[in-house]
C-alpha positions as CSV (number, residue, x, y, z in Angstrom):
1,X,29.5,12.1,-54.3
2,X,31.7,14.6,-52.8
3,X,29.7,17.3,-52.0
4,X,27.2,14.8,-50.5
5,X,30.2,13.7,-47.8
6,X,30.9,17.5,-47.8
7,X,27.4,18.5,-46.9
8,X,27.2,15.3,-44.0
9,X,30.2,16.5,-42.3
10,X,29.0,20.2,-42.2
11,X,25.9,18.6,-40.6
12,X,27.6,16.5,-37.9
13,X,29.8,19.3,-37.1
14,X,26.9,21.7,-36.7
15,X,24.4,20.0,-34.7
16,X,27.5,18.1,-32.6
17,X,26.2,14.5,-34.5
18,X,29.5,13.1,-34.5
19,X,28.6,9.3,-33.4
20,X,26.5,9.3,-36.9
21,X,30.0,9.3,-38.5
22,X,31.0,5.5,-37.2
23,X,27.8,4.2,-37.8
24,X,27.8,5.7,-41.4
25,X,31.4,4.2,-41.8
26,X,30.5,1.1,-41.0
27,X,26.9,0.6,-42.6
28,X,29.4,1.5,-46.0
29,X,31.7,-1.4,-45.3
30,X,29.0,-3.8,-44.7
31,X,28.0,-2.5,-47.9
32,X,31.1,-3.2,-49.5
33,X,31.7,-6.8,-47.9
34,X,28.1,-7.6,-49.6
35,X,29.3,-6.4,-52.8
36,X,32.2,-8.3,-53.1
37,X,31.7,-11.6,-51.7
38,X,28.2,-12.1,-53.5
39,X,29.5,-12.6,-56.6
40,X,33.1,-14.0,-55.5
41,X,33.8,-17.9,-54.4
42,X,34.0,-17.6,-50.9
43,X,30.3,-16.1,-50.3
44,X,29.3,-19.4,-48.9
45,X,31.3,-19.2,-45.9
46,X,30.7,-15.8,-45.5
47,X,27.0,-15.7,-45.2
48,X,27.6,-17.1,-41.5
49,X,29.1,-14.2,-40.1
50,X,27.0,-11.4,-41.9
């Protein structure tokens, strides 16, 4: 895992790609929300806003 984040941020900084960090940021949170609130109690309400 880390020398996958090591070899994106070479890349960004290289070719000048920085906007592809937020975007990569938040696709892993997104990610993350999905995760957790699929299997948890409140996914109903969530669904909504996702």
């Amino acid at each position: 895992m880390w020398p996958l984040l090591k070899e994106f941020f070479k890349f960004a900084r290289q070719e000048k790609k920085w906007w592809l960090i937020p975007l990569i940021v938040l696709l892993l949170l997104l990610g993350v929300i999905l995760i957790f609130t699929a299997s948890s109690g409140i996914s109903w309400a969530m669904y909504p806003f996702l």
